[in-house]
C-alpha positions in Angstrom: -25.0 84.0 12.7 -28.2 82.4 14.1 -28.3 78.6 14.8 -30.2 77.1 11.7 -27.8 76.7 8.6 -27.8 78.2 5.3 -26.9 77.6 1.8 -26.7 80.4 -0.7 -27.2 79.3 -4.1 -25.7 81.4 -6.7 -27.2 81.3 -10.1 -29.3 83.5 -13.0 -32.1 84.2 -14.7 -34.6 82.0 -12.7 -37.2 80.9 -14.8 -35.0 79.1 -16.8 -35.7 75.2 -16.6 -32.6 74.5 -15.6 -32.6 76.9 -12.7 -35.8 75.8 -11.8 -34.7 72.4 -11.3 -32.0 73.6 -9.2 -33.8 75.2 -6.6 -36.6 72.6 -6.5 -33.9 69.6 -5.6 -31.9 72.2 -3.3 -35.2 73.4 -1.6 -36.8 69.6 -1.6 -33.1 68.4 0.5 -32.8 72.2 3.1 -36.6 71.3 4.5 -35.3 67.8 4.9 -32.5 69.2 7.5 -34.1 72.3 8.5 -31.4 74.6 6.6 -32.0 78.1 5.0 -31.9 78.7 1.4 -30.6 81.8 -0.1 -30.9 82.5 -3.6 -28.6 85.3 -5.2 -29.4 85.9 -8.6 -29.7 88.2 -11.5 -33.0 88.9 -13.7 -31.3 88.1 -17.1 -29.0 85.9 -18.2 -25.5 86.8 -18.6 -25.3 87.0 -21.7 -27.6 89.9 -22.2 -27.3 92.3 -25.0 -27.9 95.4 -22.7 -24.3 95.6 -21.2 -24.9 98.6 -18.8 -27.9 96.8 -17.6 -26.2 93.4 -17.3 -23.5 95.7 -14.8 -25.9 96.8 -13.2 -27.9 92.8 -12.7 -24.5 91.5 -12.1 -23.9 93.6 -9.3 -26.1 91.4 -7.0 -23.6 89.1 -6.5 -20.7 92.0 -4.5 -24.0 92.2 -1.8 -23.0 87.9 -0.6 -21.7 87.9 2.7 -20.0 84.6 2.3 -18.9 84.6 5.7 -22.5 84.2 7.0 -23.4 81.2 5.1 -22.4 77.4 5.6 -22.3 76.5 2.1 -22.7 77.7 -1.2 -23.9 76.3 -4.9 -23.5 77.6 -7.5 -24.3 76.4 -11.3 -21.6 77.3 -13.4 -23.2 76.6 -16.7 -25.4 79.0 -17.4 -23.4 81.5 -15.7 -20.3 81.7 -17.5 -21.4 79.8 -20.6 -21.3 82.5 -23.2 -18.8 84.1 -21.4 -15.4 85.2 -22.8 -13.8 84.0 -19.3 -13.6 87.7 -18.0 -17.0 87.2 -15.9 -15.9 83.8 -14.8 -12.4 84.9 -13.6 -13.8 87.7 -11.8 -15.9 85.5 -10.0 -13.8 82.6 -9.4 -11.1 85.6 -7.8 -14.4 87.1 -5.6 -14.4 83.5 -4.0 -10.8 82.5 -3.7 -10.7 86.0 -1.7 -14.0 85.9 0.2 -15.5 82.7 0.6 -14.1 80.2 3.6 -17.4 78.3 3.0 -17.8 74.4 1.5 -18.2 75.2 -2.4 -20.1 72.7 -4.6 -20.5 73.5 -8.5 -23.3 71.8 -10.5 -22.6 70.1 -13.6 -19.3 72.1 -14.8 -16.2 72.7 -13.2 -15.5 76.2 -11.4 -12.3 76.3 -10.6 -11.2 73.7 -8.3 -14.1 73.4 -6.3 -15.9 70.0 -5.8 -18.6 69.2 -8.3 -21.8 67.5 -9.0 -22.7 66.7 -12.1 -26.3 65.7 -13.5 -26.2 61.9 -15.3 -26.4 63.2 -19.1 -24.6 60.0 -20.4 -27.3 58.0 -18.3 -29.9 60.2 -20.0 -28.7 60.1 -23.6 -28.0 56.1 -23.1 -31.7 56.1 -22.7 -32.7 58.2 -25.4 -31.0 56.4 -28.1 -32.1 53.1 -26.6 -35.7 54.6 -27.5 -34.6 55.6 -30.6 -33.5 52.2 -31.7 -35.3 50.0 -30.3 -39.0 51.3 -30.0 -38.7 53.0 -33.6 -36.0 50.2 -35.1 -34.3 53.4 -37.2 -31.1 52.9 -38.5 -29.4 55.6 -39.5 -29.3 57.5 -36.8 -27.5 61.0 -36.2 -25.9 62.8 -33.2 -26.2 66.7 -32.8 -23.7 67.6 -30.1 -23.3 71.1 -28.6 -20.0 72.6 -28.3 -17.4 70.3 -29.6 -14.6 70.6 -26.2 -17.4 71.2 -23.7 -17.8 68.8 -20.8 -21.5 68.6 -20.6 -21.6 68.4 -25.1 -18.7 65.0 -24.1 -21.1 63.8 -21.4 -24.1 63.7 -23.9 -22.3 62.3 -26.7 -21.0 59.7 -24.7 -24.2 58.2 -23.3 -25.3 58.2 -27.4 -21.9 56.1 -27.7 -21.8 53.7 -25.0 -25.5 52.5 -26.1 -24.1 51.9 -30.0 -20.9 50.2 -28.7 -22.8 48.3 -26.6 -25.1 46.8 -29.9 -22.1 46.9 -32.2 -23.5 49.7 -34.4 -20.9 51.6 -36.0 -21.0 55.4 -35.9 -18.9 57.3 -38.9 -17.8 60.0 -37.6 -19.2 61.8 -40.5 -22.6 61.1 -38.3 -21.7 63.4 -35.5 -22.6 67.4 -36.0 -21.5 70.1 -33.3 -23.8 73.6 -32.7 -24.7 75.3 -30.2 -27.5 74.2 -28.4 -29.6 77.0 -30.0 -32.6 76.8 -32.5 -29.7 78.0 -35.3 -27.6 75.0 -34.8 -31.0 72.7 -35.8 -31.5 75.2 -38.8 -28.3 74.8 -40.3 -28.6 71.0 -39.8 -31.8 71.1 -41.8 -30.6 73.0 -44.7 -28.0 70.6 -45.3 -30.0 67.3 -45.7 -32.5 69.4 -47.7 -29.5 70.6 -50.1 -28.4 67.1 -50.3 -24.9 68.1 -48.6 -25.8 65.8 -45.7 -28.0 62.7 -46.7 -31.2 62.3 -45.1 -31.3 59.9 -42.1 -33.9 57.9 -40.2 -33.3 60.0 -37.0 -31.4 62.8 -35.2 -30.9 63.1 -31.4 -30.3 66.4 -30.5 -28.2 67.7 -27.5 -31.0 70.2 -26.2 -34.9 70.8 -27.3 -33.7 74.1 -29.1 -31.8 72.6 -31.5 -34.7 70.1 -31.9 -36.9 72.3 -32.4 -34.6 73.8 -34.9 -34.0 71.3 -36.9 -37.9 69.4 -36.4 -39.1 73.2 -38.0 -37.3 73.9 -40.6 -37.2 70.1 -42.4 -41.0 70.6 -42.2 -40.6 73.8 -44.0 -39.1 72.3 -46.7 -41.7 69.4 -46.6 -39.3 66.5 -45.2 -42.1 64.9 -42.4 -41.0 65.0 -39.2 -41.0 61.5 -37.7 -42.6 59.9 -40.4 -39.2 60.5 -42.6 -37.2 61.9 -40.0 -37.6 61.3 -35.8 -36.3 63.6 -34.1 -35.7 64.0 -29.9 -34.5 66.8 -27.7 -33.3 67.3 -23.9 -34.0 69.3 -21.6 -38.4 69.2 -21.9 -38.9 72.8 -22.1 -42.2 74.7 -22.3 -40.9 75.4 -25.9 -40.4 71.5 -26.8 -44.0 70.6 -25.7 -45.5 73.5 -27.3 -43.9 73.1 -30.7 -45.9 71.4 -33.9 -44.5 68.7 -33.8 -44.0 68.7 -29.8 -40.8 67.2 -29.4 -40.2 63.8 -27.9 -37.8 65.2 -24.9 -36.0 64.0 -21.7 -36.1 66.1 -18.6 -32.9 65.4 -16.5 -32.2 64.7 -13.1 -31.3 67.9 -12.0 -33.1 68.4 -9.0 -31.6 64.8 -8.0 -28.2 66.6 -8.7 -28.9 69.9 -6.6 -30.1 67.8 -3.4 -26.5 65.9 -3.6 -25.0 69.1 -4.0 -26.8 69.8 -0.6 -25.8 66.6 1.1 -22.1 67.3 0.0 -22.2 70.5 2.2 -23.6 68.6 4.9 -21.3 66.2 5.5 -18.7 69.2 5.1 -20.2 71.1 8.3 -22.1 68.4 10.1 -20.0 65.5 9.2 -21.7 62.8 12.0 -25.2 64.0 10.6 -27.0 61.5 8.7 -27.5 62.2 5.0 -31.5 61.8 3.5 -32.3 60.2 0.3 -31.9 62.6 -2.9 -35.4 62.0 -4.7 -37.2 65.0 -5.3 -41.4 65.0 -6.3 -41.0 61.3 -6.4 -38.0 61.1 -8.9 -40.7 62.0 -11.4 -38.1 62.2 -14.0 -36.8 60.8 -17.5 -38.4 60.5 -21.1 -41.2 62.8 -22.2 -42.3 60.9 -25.4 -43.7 63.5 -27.8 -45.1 63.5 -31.6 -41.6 64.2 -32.9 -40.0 60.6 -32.4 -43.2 58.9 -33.7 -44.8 57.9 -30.4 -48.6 59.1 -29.1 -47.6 61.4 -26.9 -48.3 61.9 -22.9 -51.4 64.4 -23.4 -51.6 64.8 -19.7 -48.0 66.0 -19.1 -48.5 68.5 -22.2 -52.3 69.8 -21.1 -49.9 70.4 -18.1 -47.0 72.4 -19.5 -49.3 74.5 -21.4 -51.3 75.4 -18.5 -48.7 76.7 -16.1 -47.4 78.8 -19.2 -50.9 80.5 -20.4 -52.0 83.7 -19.9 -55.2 83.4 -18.0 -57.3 86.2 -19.1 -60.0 84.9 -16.6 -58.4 83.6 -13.5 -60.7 81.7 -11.0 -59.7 82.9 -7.7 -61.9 80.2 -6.1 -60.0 77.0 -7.3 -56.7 77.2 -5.6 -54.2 79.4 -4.4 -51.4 77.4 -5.5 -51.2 78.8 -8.9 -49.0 81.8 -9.5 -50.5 85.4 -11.3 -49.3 85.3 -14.7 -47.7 87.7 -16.6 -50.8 88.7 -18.7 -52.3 89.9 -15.6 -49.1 92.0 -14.5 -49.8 93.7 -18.1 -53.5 93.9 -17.7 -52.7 95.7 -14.1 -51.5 99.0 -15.3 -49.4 98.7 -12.8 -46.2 100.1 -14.9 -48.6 103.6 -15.5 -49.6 103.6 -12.2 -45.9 103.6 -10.1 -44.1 105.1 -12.7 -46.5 108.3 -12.7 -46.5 108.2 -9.2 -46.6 112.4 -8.1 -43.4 111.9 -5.3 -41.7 109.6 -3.4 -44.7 108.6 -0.5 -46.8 108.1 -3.1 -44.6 105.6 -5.5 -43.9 103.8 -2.0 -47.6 103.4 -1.7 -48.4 102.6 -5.4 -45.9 99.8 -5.6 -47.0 98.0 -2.3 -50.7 98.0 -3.5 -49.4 95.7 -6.7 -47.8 93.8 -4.1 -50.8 91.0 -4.8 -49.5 90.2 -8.3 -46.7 88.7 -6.5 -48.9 86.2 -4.9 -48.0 83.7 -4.0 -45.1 84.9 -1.2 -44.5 84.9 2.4 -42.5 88.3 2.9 -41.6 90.8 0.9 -39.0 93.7 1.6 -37.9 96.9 -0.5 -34.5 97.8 0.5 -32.7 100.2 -0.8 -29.5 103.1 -0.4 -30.4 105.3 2.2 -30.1 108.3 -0.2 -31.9 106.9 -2.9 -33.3 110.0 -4.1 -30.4 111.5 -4.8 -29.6 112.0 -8.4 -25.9 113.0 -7.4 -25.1 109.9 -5.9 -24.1 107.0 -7.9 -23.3 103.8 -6.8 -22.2 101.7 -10.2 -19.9 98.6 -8.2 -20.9 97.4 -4.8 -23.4 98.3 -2.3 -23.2 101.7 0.5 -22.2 100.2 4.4 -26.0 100.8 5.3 -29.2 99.9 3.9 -33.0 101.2 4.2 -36.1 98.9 3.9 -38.3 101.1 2.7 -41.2 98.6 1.8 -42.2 95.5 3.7 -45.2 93.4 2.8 -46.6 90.4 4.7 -48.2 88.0 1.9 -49.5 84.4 1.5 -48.1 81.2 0.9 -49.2 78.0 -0.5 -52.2 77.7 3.0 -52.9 81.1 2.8 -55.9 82.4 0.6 -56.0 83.4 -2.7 -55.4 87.4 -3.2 -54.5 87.8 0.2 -51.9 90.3 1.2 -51.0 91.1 4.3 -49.8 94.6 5.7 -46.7 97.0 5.2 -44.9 98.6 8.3 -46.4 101.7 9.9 -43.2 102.2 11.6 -41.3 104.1 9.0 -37.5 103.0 7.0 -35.2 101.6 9.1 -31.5 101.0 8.3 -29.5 98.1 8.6 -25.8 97.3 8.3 -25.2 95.5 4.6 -23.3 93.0 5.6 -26.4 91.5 7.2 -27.9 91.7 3.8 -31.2 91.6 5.8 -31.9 91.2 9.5 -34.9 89.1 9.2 -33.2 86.7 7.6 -31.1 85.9 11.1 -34.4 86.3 12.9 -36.5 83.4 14.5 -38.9 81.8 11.2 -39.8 78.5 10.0 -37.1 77.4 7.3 -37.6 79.1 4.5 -36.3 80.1 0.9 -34.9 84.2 0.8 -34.6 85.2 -2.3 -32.1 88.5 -3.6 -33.3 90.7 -6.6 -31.6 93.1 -8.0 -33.2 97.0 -8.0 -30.9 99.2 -10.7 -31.5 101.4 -13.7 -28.8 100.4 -16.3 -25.6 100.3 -14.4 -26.7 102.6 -11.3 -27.6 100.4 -8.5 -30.9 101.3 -6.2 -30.9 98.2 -3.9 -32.5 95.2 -3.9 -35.9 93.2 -3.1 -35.8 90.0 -0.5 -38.4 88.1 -1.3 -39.0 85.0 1.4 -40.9 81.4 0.9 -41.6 78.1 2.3 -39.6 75.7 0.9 -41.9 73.3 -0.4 -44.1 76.3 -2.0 -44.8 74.9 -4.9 -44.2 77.9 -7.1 -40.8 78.5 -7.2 -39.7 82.5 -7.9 -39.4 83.0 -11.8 -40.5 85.1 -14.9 -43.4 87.7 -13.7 -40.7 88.8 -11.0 -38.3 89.5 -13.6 -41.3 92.6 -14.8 -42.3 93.2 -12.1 -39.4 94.2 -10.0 -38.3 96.1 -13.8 -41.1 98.0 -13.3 -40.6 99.3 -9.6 -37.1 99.8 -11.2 -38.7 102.2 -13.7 -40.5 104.0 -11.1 -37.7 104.6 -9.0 -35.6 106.1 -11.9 -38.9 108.5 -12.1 -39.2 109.3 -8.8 -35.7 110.1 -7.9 -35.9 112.8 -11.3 -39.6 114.1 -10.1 -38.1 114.8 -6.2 -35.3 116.4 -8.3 -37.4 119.1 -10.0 -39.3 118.6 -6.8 -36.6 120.3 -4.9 -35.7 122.7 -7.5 -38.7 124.4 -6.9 -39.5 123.4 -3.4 -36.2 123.5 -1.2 -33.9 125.9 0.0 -30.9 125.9 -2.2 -28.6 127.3 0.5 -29.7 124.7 3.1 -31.2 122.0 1.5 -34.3 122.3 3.6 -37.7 123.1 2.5 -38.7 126.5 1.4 -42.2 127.8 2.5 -43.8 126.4 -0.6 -42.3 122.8 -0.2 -43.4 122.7 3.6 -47.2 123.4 2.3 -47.3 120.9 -0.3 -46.0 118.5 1.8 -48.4 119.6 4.8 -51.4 119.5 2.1 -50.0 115.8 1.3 -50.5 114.7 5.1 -54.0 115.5 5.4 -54.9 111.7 5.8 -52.8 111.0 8.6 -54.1 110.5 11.7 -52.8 112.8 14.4 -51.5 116.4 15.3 -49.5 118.6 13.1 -46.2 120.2 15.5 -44.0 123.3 14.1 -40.8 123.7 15.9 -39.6 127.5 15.4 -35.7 128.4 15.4 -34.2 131.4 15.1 -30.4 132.2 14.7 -28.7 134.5 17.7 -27.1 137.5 16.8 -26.9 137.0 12.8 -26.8 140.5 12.1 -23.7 140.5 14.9 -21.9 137.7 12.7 -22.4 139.2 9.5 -21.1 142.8 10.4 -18.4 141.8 12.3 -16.9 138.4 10.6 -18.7 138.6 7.6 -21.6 137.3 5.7 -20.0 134.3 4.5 -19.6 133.3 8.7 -23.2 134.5 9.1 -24.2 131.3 6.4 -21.6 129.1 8.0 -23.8 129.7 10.8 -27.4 129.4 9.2 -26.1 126.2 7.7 -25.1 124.7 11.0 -28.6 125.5 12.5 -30.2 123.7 9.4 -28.1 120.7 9.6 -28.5 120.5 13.3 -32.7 120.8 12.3 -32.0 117.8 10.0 -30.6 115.4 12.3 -33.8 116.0 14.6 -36.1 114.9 11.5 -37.8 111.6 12.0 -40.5 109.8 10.4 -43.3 112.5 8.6 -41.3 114.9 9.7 -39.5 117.8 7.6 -37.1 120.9 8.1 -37.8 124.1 6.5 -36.1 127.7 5.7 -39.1 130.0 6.1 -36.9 133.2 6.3 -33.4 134.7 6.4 -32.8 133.2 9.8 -35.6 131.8 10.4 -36.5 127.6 10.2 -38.9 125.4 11.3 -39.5 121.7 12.2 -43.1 120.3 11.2 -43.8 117.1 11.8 -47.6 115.2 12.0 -48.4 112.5 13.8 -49.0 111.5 17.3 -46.9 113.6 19.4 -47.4 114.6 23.5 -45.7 118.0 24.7 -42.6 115.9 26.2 -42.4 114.5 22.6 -41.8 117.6 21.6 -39.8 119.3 24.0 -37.5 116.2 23.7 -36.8 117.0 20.1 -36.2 120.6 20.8 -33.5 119.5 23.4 -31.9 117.4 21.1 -31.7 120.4 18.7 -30.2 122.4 21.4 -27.9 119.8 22.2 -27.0 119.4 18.6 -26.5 123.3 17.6 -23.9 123.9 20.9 -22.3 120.8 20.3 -21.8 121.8 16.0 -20.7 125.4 18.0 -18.3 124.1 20.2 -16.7 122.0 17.7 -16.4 124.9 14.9 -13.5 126.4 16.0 -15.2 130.0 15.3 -14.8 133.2 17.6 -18.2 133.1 18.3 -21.2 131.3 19.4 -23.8 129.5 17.5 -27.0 129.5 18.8 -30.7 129.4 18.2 -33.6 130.5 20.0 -37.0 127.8 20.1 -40.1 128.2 20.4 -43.3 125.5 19.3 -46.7 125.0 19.1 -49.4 121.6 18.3 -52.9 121.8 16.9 -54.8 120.1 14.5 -53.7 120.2 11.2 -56.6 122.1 9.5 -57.1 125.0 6.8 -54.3 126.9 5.8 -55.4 129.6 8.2 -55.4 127.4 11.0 -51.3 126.4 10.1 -51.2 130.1 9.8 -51.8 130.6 13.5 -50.3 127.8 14.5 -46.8 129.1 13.2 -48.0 132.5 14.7 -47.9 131.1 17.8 -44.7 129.0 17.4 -43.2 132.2 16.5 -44.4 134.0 19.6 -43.4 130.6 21.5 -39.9 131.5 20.3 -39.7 134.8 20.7 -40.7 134.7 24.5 -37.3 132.3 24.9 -35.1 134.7 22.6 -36.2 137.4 25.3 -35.9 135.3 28.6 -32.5 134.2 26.9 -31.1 137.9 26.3 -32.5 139.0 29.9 -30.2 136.0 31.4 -27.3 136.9 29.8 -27.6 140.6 30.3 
């Protein structure tokens, strides 16, 4: 493991407020010490109604190599709170088994791992304070979330301690349970419109939805909301400041929460290092007074909220490069026609990293995925395969970068990695940074993944366009891998796998563009005829197919293998290539037929006979004569061969 630390963070569906808080305060405290941050994540939440897709999200987390990471967070609540305790025991087991690491949990209890929890009874303290004291209402309700849930007793408690402490009585009768959804406000609502609750001069709410809930739905039904009824949330969500009336909100210290969580894990490993202070953005924190409580609300901090949410139809790319692309844009892009109708492989590749800019802002950006990734027949549902392929890497811009710049994508071809690294830049020399790991699936079938990497004091923290936009490269996958299907239907050998003569001109006629020489390699099996009449045919293929596989093995980057005849193949590759280039690979094929031979345990002899020839890669009469030649090339050695061992 390389020499700076890092702390994975374990968590879901990362626009969510909550989760944006997280990362801010754990991001603010890691530049602070110089530590890594690794986010592992899924693109929903868990409690998605898509189950084969939610496998197939969930699968993210098997890819953690706990063993390479110092620390680890993860926020329990809104992983596992919908959850019927099956997710949560199979995570709680994962880490039990594989993680030796300092474990910190925010807010609720996983397992018996040490926590951190965010000051609700603090918050709602404040809240009701507001309530009674800046409005003077006296009959004033609670809305809890779920009755036995820590964080609901937390809430409730700080709405409590504040009437305990003035000597207000609180019936019980006063306190409702939901759900912290917009239903649990609804239901609220109808009752003190029915007259089955009676109407009182305020409700605090446990969370904005339930706010916005209940603020709604008494308006419906003409009860004013504050004049007759105030009304505050938690939470300040987008939805709470966008609502009519916007709802008088708190936003919590989470961030505050998430950098303690970060200081607990440094003590753990660096125990005589001095801890920093815990204030993230300036502790910029607390009541959001809206309309809903009867205040004037903070027109600046709403003008705010609904600017980083709005679609820009008309961005101005001169102001600042600080602003994410929004999601109308993705939409307006085409980009899900343009990947997803993508005519092969190369070209998907291509067409994704040219959308690469509606990811702006970023700092890297890598594709990796199975190494057979094309192949329909092999399905990988649990888990990930011991090797990995990037097969897309894009330089791109941060927060001092320019606006709409994106940088470059490898020249060099896929390269594999072991798994367990779950990337090798990330143990590479580079300035702190955030990596972030996306899941790439198609319902429950996993692809790979996308590595996305940031400063850490970016300003725009990963969130809701990825969620499409990674969905969409998703899509196109699922298309490609069924077009190079039918692709090799029609266009490969279905005894070898290789291409037939078809397949190796359409892919020729697809290289065109590409700087450099075009090379065919010709091979020819020895003494097929021999094979077949005296061991049969079904030897004769054993020994066609160990020529072919021997052909596949040489193939490198734009480079194929094809089956032009009965015993006839070929090796094309374009590109730039010298003679010793060449006559390299045909050693290496040599090499690789006798050794296959020796190995076989057959009465006879596998062998081919070689033969090549490079020129530019021009009409189809000119690859004509070009395979003419390679042909006469190997038919020259088959000779000289049979002369030497006459």
């Amino acid at each position: 493991m390389g020499t700076r630390r890092k702390i994975a963070l374990i968590t879901t569906e990362l626009e969510n407020v909550y989760q944006q808080r997280v990362m801010k305060g754990m991001f603010s405290q890691c530049a602070k010490y110089g530590y890594d941050a690794a986010v592992f994540t899924t693109l929903v939440d868990t409690t998605h109604s898509m189950k084969e897709n939610l496998k197939g999200e969930l699968n993210i987390f098997n890819l953690v190599n706990f063993d390479l990471f110092d620390g680890i967070i993860i926020t329990p609540d809104p992983l596992f709170a919908m959850d019927d305790g099956t997710f949560e025991t199979a995570m709680l087991e994962m880490f039990r088994e594989k993680c030796h690491s300092k474990v910190v949990a925010l807010d609720v209890p996983f397992g018996d791992y040490e926590m951190v929890r965010t000051d609700d009874t603090g918050a709602f303290y404040e809240i009701t304070k507001h309530i009674y004291e800046e409005h003077h209402k006296q009959k004033v309700y609670f809305l809890s979330g779920f009755k036995d849930y820590n964080i609901s007793k937390q809430r409730l408690n700080g709405f409590l301690k504040y009437t305990a402490e003035q000597g207000i009585e609180v019936p019980e009768e006063h306190i409702f349970y939901g759900d912290y959804w917009y239903t649990s406000g609804e239901r609220l609502a109808e009752d003190i419109y029915s007259g089955r609750v009676e109407m009182p001069d305020a409700v605090i709410c446990a969370s904005d939805h339930m706010a916005i809930g209940l603020a709604n739905r008494l308006t419906e039904h003409g009860i004013s909301v504050p004049d007759q009824v105030a009304v505050t949330g938690y939470d300040a969500t987008q939805e709470a400041a966008f609502n009519d009336p916007y709802i008088s909100s708190y936003e919590p210290k989470v961030s505050e929460s998430a950098a303690m969580a970060v200081n607990r894990i440094r003590i753990a490993i660096e125990p005589e290092a001095e801890c920093l202070d815990m204030v993230v953005n300036g502790g910029d924190v607390g009541l959001r007074i809206g309309e809903s409580c009867g205040c004037a609300p903070n027109m600046t901090y709403w003008k705010k909220r609904i600017d980083d949410a709005l679609l820009h139809q008309k961005t101005n790319w001169t102001t600042s490069d600080e602003k994410p692309i929004d999601v109308g844009m993705l939409l307006d892009s085409y980009m899900l026609e343009r990947i997803t109708g993508a005519p092969d492989y190369m070209a998907c590749l291509d067409r994704i990293y040219s959308f690469m800019y509606l990811l702006h802002p970023y700092g890297d950006f890598w594709m990796c995925l199975k190494e057979n990734w094309l192949d329909l027949d092999d399905v990988v549902t649990s888990g990930y395969p011991d090797r990995m392929r990037v097969l897309l890497h894009s330089q791109g811009t941060n927060d001092t970068g320019p606006a709409r710049s994106v940088g470059f994508c490898d020249e060099v071809g896929p390269r594999s990695f072991d798994t367990k690294q779950m990337l090798p830049e990330l143990w590479e020399e580079h300035e702190p940074s955030v990596f972030y790991f996306l899941p790439i699936h198609a319902e429950a079938v996993m692809y790979g993944y996308a590595v996305v990497r940031n400063s850490l004091l970016q300003k725009y923290i990963v969130g809701y366009l990825y969620r499409h936009w990674i969905r969409f490269v998703s899509n196109a996958i699922s298309m490609t891998r069924i077009r190079n299907q039918l692709f090799e239907l029609s266009m490969k050998d279905s005894a070898t796998g290789l291409y037939n003569r078809r397949g190796m001109q359409e892919w020729l006629d697809g290289k065109r563009d590409v700087e450099g020489k075009v090379f065919f390699i010709m091979a020819d099996m020895n003494g097929l005829k021999y094979i077949n009449d005296k061991f049969g045919h079904a030897d004769g293929d054993f020994g066609l197919l160990t020529i072919a596989e021997a052909l596949k093995e040489a193939v490198g980057w734009n480079e194929i293998g094809a089956r032009i005849g009965g015993d006839e193949f070929l090796l094309v590759g374009v590109g730039q290539y010298s003679i010793e280039d060449i006559r390299q690979k045909i050693a290496q094929i040599e090499k690789s037929v006798a050794e296959k031979s020796e190995h076989s345990g057959k009465e006879y002899e596998i062998s081919a006979s070689l033969g090549f020839a490079v020129g530019e890669l021009g009409t189809d009469e000119d690859i004509d004569r070009l395979i003419e030649t390679a042909d006469a090339d190997m038919y020259q050695n088959k000779r000289s061969r049979n002369k030497s061992r006459k």
